[in-house]
Backbone as JSON Lines, residues from 0, in Angstrom:
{"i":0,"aa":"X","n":[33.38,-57.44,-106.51],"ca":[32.21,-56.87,-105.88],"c":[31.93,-57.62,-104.58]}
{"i":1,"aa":"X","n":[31.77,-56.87,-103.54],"ca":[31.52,-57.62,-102.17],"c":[29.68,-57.83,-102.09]}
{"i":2,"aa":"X","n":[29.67,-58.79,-101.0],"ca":[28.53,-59.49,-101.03],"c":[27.6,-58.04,-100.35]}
{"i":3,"aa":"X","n":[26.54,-58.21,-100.71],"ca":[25.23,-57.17,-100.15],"c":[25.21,-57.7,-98.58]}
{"i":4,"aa":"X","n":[25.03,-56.78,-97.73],"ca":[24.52,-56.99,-96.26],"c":[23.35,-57.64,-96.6]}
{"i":5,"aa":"X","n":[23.14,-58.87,-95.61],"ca":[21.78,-60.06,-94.99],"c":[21.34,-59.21,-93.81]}
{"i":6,"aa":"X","n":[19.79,-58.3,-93.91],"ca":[19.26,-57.93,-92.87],"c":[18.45,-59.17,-92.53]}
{"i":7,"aa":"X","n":[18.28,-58.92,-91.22],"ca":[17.0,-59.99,-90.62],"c":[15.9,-58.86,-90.23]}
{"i":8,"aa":"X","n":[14.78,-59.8,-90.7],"ca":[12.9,-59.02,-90.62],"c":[12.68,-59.26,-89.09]}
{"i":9,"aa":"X","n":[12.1,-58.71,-88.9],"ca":[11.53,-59.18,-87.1],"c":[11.12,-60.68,-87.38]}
{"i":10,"aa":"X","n":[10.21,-61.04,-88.12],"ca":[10.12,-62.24,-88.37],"c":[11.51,-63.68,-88.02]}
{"i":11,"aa":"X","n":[12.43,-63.04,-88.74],"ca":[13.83,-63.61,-89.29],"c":[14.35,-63.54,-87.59]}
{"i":12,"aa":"X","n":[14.52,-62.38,-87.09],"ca":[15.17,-62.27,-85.8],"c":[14.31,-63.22,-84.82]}
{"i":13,"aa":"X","n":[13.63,-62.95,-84.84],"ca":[12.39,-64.3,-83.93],"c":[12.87,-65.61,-83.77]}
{"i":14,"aa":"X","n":[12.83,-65.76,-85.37],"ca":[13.01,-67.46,-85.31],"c":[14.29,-67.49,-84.8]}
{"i":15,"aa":"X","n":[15.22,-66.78,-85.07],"ca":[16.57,-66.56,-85.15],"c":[17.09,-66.84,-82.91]}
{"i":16,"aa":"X","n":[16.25,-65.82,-82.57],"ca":[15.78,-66.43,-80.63],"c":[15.21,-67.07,-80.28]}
{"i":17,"aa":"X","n":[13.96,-67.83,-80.87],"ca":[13.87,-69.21,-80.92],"c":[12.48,-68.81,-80.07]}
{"i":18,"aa":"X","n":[11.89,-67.9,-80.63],"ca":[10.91,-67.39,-79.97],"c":[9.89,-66.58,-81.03]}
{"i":19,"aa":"X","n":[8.6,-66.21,-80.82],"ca":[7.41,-65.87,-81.69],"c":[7.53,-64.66,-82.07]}
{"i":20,"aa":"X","n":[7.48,-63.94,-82.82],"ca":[7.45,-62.72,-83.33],"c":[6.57,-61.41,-82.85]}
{"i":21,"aa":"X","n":[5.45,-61.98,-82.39],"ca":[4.91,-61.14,-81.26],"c":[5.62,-61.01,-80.27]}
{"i":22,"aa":"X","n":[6.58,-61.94,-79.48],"ca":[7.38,-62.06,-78.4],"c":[8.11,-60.73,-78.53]}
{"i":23,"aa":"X","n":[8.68,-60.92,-79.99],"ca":[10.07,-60.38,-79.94],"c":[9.56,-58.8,-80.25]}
{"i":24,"aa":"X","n":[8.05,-58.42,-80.76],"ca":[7.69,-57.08,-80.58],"c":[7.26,-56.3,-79.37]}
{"i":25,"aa":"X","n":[7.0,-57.62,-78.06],"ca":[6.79,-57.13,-77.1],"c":[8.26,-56.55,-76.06]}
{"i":26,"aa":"X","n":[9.26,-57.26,-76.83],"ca":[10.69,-57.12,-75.97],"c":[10.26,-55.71,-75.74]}
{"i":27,"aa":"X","n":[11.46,-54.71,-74.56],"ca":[11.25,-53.83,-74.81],"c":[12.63,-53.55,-74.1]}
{"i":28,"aa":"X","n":[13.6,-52.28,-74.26],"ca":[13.4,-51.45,-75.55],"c":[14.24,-52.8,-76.71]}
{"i":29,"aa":"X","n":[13.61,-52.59,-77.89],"ca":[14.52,-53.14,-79.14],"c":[15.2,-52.54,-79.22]}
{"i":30,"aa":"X","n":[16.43,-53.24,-80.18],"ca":[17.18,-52.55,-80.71],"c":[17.23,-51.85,-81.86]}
{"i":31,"aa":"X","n":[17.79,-50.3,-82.24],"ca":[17.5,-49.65,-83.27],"c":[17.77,-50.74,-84.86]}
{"i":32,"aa":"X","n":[17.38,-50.46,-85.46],"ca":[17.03,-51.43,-86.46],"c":[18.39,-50.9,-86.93]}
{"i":33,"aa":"X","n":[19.42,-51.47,-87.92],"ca":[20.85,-51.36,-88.78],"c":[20.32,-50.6,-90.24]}
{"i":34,"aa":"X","n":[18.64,-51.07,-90.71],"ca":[18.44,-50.29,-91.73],"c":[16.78,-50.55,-91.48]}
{"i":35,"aa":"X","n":[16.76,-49.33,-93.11],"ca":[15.2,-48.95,-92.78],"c":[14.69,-48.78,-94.05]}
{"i":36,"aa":"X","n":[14.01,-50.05,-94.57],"ca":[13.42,-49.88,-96.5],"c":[12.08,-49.66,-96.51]}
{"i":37,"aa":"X","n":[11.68,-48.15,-96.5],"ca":[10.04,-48.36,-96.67],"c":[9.77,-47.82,-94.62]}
{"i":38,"aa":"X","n":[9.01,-48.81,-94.97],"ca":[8.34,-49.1,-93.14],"c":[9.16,-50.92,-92.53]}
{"i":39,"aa":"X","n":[9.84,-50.76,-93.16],"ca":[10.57,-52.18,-93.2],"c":[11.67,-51.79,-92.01]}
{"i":40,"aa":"X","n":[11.91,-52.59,-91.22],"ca":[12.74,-52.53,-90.49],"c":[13.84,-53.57,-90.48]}
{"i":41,"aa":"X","n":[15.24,-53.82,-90.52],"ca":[15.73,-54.67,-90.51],"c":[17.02,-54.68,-89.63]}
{"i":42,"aa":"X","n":[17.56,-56.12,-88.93],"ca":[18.99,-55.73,-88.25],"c":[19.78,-56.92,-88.8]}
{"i":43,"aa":"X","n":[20.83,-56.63,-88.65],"ca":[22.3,-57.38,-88.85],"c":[21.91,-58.78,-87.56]}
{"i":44,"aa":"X","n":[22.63,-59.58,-87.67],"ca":[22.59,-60.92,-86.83],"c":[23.27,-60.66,-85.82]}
{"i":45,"aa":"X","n":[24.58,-59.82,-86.1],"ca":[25.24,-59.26,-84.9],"c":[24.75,-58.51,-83.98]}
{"i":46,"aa":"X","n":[23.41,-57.34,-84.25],"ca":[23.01,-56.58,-83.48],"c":[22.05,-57.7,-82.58]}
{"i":47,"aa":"X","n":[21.19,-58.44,-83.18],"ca":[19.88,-59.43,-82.67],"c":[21.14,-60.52,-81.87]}
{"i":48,"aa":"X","n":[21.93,-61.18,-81.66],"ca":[22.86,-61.56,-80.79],"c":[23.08,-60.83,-79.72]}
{"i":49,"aa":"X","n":[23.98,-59.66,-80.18],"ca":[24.39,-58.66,-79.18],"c":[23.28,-58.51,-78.28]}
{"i":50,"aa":"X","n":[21.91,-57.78,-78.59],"ca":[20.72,-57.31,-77.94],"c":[20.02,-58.68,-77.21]}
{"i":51,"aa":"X","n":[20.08,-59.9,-77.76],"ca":[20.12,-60.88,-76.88],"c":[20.38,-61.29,-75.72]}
{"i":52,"aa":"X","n":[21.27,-61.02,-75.91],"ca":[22.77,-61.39,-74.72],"c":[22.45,-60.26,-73.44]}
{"i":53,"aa":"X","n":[21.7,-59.38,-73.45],"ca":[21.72,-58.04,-72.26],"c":[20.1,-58.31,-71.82]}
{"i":54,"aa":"X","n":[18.84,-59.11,-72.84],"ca":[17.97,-59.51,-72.16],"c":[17.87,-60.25,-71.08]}
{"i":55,"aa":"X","n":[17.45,-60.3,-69.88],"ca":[16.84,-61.15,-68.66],"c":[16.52,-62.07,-69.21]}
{"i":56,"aa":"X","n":[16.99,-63.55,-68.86],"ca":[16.18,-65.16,-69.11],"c":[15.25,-65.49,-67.75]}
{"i":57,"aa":"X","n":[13.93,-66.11,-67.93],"ca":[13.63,-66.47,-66.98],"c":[14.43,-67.3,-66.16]}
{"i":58,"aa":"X","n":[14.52,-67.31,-64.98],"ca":[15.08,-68.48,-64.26],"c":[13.95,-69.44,-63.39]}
{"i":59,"aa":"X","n":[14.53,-70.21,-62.96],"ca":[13.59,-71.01,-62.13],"c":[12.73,-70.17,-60.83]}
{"i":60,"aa":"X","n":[11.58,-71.27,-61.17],"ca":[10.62,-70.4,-60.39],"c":[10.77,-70.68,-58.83]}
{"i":61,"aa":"X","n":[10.25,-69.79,-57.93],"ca":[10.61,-69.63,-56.68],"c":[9.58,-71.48,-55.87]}
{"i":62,"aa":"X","n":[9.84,-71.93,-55.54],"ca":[9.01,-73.4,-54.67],"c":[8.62,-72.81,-53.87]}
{"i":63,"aa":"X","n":[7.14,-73.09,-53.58],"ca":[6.33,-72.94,-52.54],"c":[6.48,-73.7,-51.45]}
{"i":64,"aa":"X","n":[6.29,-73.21,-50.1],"ca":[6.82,-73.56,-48.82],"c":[6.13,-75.01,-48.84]}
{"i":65,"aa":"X","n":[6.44,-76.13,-48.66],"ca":[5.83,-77.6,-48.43],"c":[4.6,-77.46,-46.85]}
{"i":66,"aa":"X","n":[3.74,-77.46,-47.06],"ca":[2.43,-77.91,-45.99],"c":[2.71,-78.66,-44.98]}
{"i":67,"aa":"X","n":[3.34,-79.63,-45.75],"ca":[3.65,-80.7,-44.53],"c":[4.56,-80.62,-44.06]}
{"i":68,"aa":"X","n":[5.61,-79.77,-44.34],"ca":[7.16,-79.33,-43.74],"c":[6.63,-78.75,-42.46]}
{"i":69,"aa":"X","n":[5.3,-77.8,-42.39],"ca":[5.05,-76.63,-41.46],"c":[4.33,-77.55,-40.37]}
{"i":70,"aa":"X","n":[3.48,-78.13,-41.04],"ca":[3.21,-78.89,-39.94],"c":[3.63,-80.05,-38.77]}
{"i":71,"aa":"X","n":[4.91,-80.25,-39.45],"ca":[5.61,-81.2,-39.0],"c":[6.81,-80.29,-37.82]}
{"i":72,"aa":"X","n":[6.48,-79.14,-38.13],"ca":[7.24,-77.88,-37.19],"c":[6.26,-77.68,-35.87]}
{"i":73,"aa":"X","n":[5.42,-77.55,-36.05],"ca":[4.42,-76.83,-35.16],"c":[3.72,-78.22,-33.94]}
């Protein structure tokens, strides 16, 4: 007998990105869930990776022009 599929809960996928569960309901679009028990939604680790990987990371933020750079121009 082979092992039962491990869904992950939104919960599970969260921790799983290393990020809050509200976070991960605000993503947008999610990915279609792998299954569906109830009102339960659940995905495979492979899909929450995969769908990872195509989100935007913040990058570093843009530096504001230095004051004293400008004035030292003028």
């Amino acid at each position: 007998m082979r092992d039962p599929l491990r869904f992950l809960s939104a919960a599970e996928a969260a921790e799983r990105l290393g990020i809050h569960k509200v976070t991960f309901y605000r993503r947008r679009p999610q990915p279609p869930p792998d299954a569906i028990i109830g009102s339960t939604r659940g995905w495979l680790p492979e899909t929450i990776d995969a769908w990872d990987a195509t989100m935007s990371k913040p990058g570093p933020r843009p530096t504001a022009p230095n004051i004293h750079d400008r004035e030292a121009n003028q």
